[in-house]
N, C-alpha and C positions, 0 to 999 in steps of 0.2 A: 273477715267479719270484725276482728277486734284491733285496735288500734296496739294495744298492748297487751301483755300478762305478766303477773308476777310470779315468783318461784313456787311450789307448792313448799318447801321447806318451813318449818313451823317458825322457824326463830325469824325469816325474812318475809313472811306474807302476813302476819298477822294475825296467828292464830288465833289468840288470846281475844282480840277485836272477834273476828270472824264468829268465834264462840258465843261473843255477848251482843253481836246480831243477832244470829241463829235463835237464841233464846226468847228475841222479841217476837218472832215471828208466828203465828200462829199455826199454822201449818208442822211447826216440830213441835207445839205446846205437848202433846203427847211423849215423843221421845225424853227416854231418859239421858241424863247426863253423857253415862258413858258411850251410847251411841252418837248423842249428839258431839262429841268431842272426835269421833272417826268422821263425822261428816263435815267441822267443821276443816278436818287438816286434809278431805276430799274437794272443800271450794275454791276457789281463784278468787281475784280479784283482778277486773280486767275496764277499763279503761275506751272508751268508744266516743269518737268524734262527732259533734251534732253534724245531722241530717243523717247518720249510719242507720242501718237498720239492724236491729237485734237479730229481727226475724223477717221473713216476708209469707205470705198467704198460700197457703199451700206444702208449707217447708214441714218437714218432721224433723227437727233436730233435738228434741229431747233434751232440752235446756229449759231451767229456770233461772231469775234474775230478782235478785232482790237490790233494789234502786237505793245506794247511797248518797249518793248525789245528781244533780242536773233534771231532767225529765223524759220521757217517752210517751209519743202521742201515736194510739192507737188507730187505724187506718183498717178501711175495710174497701175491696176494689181494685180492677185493674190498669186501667187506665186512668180513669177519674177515679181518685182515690176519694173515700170522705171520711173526714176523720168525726169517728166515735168518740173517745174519750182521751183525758190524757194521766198518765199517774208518774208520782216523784217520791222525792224522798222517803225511805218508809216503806214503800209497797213491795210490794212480791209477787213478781206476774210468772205463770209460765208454772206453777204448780202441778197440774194435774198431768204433763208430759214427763213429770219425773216417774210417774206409775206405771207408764207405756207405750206404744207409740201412737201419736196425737195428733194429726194434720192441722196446721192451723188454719184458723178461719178467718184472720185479720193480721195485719205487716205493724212492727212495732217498731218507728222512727222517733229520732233521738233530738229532742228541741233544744238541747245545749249538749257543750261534753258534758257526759254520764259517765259515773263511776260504779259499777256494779260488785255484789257479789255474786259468784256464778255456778253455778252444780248442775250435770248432764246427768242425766238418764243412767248413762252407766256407773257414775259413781253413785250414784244415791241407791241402785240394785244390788253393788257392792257391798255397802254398808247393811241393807236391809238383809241379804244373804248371813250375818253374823249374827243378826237378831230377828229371826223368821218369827217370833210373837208378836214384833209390832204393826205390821202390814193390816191387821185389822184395825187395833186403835187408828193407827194413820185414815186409812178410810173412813171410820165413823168422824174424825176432825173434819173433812172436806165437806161430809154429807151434812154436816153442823154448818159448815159455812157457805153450800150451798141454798140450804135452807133461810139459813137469813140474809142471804145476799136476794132471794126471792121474796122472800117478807119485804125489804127494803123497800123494793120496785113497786110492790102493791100499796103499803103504805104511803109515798111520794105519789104514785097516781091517784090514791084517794083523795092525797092533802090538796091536790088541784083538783079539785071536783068533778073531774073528767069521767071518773068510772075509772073500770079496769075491766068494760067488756070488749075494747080493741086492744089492749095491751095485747102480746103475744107471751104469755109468763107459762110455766106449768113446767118446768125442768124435776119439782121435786115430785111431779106424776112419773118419772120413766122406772 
């Protein structure tokens, strides 16, 4: 899957960096400092070749990625793939697979080399096993970012006068 990895060792992967990602990210705005410092000396930094796939449709690998460099164009489909959307620098895909396990619904292919930051499943239950208070703040953070990533969608259908009675929207009914 990855073209490379670097050492988890703190002095050689970059922890210090790793840490002042982590922080941007909204997804850990809730953890405190010092969890967030065992999660950051928990990420990689790994390295992946364009046209690689992070992931592909179907896969539970219980990885997130947060996109340092290059880009990732989202892909839904087996044969004939179509691609959905693309995201880069900045983003953070693959969140909600660090909570459990997650099949995915869409293959996430690589439009350049991409430099990630990367955290499994099982580090991230690691870390959360040492701070078993924060497993609900973290949950109310997604349920927040669910919610306005849904607002978003009906908003942009409105702004085009379209309605939003074919939309398919209603994720913050379940």
């Amino acid at each position: 899957m990855n073209s490379s990895e670097t050492p988890e060792d703190p002095s050689r992967c970059g922890y210090q960096e790793n840490l002042n990602l982590l922080r941007t990210i909204d997804f850990f705005s809730v953890i405190p400092l010092d969890m967030l410092k065992v999660v950051a000396l928990l990420c990689t930094r790994e390295t992946f070749k364009q046209e690689e796939f992070l992931f592909r449709q179907g896969d539970n690998d219980g990885q997130a990625f947060y996109i340092i460099s290059g880009g990732v164009e989202i892909l839904r489909g087996s044969d004939n793939m179509v691609s959905i959307r693309t995201y880069g620098p900045k983003d953070f895909i693959g969140s909600l697979s660090l909570l459990g396990p997650m099949r995915r619904l869409f293959s996430a292919r690589l439009t350049a080399e991409t430099s990630c930051l990367t955290l499994s499943r099982d580090k991230f239950e690691k870390a959360m096993r040492q701070f078993p208070t924060l497993l609900p703040k973290v949950v109310r953070t997604l349920i927040q970012r669910i919610q306005t990533w849904e607002e978003r969608i009906i908003y942009e259908e409105g702004q085009k006068g379209e309605g939003i009675g074919g939309l398919r929207v209603g994720v913050t009914l379940l």
